[in-house]
C-alpha positions as CSV (number, residue, x, y, z in Angstrom):
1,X,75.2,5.9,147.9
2,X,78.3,5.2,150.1
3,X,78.3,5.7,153.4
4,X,80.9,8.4,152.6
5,X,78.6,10.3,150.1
6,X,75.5,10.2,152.5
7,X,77.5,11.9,155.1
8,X,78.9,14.7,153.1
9,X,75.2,15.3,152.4
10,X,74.2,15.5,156.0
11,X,73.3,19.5,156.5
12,X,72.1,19.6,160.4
13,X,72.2,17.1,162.7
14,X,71.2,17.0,166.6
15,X,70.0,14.7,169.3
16,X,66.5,14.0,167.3
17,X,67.0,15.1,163.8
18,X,68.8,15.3,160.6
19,X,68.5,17.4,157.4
20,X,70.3,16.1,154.8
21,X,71.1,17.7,151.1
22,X,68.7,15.1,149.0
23,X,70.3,14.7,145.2
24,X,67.8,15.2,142.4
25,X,67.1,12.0,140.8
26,X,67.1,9.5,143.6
27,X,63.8,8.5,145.3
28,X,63.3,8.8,149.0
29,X,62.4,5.4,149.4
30,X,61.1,2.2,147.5
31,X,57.8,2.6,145.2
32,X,55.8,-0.3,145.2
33,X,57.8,-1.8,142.0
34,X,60.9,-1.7,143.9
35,X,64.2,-0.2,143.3
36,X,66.9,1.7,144.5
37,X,66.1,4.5,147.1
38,X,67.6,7.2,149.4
39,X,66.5,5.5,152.7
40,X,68.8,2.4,151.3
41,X,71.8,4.3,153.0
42,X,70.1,5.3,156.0
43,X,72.5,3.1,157.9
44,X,75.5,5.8,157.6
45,X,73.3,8.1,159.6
46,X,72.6,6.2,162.7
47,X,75.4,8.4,164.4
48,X,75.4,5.3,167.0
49,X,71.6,4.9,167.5
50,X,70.0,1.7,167.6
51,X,67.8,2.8,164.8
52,X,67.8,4.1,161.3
53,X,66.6,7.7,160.7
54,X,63.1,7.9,159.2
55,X,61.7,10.5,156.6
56,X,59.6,13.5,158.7
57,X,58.0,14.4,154.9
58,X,58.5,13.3,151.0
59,X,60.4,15.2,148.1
60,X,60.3,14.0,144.7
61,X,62.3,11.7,143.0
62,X,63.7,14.8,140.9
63,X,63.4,17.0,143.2
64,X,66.8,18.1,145.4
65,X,67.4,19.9,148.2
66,X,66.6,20.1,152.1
67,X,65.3,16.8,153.5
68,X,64.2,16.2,157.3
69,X,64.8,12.8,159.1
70,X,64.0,11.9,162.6
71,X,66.0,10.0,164.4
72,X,64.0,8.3,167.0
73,X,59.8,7.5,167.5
74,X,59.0,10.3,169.4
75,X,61.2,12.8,167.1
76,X,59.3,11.5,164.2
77,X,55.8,11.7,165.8
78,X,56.9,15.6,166.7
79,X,58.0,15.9,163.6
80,X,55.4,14.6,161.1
81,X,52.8,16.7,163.6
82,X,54.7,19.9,162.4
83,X,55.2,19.1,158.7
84,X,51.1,17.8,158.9
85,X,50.0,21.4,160.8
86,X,51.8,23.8,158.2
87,X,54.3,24.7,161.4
88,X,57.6,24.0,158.8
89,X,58.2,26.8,156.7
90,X,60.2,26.0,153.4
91,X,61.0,27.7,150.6
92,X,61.7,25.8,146.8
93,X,63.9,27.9,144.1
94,X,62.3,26.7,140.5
95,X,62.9,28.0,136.8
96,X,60.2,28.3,135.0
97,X,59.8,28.9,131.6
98,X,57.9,32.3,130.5
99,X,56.8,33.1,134.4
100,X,54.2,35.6,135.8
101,X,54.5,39.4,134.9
102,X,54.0,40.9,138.7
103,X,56.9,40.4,140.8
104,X,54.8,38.1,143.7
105,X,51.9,36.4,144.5
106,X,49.9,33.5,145.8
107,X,48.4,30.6,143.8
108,X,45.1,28.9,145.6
109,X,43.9,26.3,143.5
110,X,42.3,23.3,145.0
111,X,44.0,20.0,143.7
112,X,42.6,16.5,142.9
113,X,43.9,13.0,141.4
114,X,44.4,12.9,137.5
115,X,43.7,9.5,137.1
116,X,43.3,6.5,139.5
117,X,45.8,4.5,137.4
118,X,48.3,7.1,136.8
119,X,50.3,6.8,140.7
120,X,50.3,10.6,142.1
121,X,50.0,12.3,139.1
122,X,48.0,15.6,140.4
123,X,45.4,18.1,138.7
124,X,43.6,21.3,139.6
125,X,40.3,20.0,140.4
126,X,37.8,22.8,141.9
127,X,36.2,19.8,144.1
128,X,39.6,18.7,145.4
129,X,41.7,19.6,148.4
130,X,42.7,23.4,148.9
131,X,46.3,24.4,148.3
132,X,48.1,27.0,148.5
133,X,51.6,28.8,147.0
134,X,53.4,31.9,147.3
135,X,55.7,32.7,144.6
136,X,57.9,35.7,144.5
137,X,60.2,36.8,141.4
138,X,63.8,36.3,141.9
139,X,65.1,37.3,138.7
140,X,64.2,36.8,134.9
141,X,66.4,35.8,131.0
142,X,64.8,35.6,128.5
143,X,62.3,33.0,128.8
144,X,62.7,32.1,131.7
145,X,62.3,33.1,135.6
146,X,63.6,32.7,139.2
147,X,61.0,31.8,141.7
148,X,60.9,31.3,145.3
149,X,58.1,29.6,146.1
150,X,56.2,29.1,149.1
151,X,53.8,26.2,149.9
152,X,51.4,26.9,152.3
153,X,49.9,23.5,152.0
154,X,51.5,20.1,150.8
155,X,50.3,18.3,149.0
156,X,51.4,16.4,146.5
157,X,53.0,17.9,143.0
158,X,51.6,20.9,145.0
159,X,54.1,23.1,143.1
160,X,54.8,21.7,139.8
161,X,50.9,21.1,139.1
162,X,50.3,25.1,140.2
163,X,52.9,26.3,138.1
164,X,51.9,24.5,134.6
165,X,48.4,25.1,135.7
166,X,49.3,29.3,135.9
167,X,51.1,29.0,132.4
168,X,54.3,28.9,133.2
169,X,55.8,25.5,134.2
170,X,58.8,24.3,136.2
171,X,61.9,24.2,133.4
172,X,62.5,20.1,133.1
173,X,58.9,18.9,134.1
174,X,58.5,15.7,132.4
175,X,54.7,15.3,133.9
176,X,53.6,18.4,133.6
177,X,55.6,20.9,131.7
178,X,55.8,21.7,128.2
179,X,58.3,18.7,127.1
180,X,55.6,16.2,128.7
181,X,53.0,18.1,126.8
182,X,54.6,17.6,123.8
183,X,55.7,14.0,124.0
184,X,51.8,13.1,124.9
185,X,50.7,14.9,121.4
186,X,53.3,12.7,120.0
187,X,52.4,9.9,121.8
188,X,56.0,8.9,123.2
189,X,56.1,7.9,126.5
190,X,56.9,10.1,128.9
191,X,60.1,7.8,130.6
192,X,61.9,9.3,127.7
193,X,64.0,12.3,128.0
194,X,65.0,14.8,125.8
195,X,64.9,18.2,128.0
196,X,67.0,19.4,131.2
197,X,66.5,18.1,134.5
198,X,63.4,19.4,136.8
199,X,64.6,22.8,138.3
200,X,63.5,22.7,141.5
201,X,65.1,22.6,144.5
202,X,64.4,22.9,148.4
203,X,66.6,25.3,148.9
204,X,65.6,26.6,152.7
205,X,63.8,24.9,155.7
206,X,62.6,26.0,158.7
207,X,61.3,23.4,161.7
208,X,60.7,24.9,165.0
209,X,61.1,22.0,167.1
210,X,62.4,22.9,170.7
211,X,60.1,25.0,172.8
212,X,61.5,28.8,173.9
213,X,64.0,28.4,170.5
214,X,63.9,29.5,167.2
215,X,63.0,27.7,164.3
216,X,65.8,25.3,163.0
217,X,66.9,26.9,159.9
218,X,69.0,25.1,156.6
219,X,69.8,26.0,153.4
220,X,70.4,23.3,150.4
221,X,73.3,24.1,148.1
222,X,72.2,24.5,144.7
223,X,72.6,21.4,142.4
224,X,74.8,21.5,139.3
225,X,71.9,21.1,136.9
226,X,70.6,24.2,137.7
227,X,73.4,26.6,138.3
228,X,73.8,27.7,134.6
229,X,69.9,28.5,134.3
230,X,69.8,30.3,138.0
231,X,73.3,32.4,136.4
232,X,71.5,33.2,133.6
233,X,68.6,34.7,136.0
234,X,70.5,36.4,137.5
235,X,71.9,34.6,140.6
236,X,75.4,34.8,142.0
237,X,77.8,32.1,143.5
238,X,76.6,30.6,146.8
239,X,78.4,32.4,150.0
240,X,81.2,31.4,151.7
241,X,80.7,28.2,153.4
242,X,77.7,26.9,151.3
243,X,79.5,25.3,148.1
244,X,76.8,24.7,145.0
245,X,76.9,21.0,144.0
C-alpha cells in the first residue's frame, strides 16, 4: 500500500492509538513463509513518532474492517490487556448462506485445533477452549442472511468455525464453508477459488481506553465485495459521512 492509501484508511487516531479500515485480502503481518503484509506500510502512520504503530489484536487475511494499533509500548501493553480481558466490544456483519430461523442468539461451543499440521485451522472440540458468539438477524434473501455477530471470546476462526459448525456458514469461506467442503470431496486444493470473497467484515469497535470516558467507538465502511449481497438482505447505503468501499 502507498503511504497515500494507508492514510485514507486511517479511521481514529489519538495520542496512543489508531484504528484503521483493514482491506479484505491483505494479511496483518508476515506468516512464517513470508510475504506481503499490512504492517509493511506501517511507516505512513507514525504521525511523527519515533516508532511504528503495532497491532493491539489479529483479523484475518480475508477478513476487512476495524483494526486497532497502538502507537507506543505502554498503549500497546493497555491495549492488548483489554482486547485479552473481553473489555473491547466489537461487532462483525457476515452473510451466511441458509442462516438460523430465530431472529438472535448465542453460540457456546468450545473450540480446539483441527490438525497440528494444518496452521490455525480451528474445530469445535468439546475438550477445547470455551467460546462464545452472539448473533442477531439483520435481514434475510433468499438463501442467505445478515448477521451481526458478537464474540464474547476470541479466539481464533472463532466466528467462521461457529457459523459452519451451526449449519449455516459465512458466504465465501474457503476453510470452512460449503465451497471448501466441496473442493475437499473433490480433492482440489483449497488455494483455488471459484466462489465470492469471505463476507465478513468488522464493521464496529468499541475500546474503552481513558479512565472517566466512554468507550472509543468506530465503524468500518462496508467493502465493495459485499455491498451487493448486504443490498440484497436488505441493507441500505451507508450514512452520510461513512462512504462503502
Amino acid at each position: 500500500m502507498t503511504p497515500e492509501e494507508m492514510g485514507s484508511r486511517l479511521l481514529y487516531r489519538d495520542g496512543l492509538m489508531l484504528i484503521i479500515d483493514k482491506p479484505a485480502g491483505v494479511a496483518v503481518h508476515r506468516g512464517p513463509k513470508g510475504g506481503p503484509s499490512l504492517e509493511d506500510s506501517f511507516d505512513a502512520l507514525r504521525f511523527g513518532l519515533p516508532r511504528l504503530p503495532a497491532l493491539a489484536h489479529r483479523l484475518d487475511k480475508e477478513t476487512s474492517g476495524c483494526l486497532v494499533l497502538g502507537r507506543h509500548r505502554k498503549a500497546l501493553a493497555d491495549l492488548s490487556l483489554l482486547f485479552r480481558n473481553g473489555k473491547v466490544d466489537k461487532t462483525y456483519w457476515a452473510v451466511v448462506e441458509g442462516g438460523p430461523e430465530a431472529p438472535e442468539g448465542r453460540i457456546d461451543l468450545p473450540l480446539g485445533r483441527l490438525d497440528d499440521k494444518i496452521g490455525w485451522w480451528m474445530k469445535h472440540d468439546p475438550d477445547g477452549l470455551p467460546s462464545s458468539t452472539v448473533w442477531t438477524v439483520m435481514g434475510r434473501a433468499e438463501g442467505l442472511t445478515w448477521l451481526a455477530l458478537k464474540p464474547l471470546t476470541g479466539r481464533t476462526h472463532q466466528l467462521r468455525v461457529h457459523c459452519a459448525t451451526m449449519g449455516f456458514p459465512i458466504l465465501g469461506d474457503d476453510i470452512y464453508g460449503s465451497q471448501a467442503q466441496q473442493r475437499r470431496a473433490r480433492k482440489e486444493s483449497l488455494v483455488h477459488r471459484d466462489g465470492p470473497r469471505l463476507h465478513l467484515h468488522a464493521r464496529e469497535i468499541a475500546v474503552p481506553l481513558y479512565k472517566n470516558k466512554p468507550p472509543i467507538r468506530t465503524f468500518a465502511p462496508v467493502p465493495a465485495h459485499m455491498i451487493e449481497r448486504l443490498k440484497a438482505c436488505g441493507w441500505a447505503d451507508e450514512p452520510e459521512g461513512l462512504a462503502a468501499r
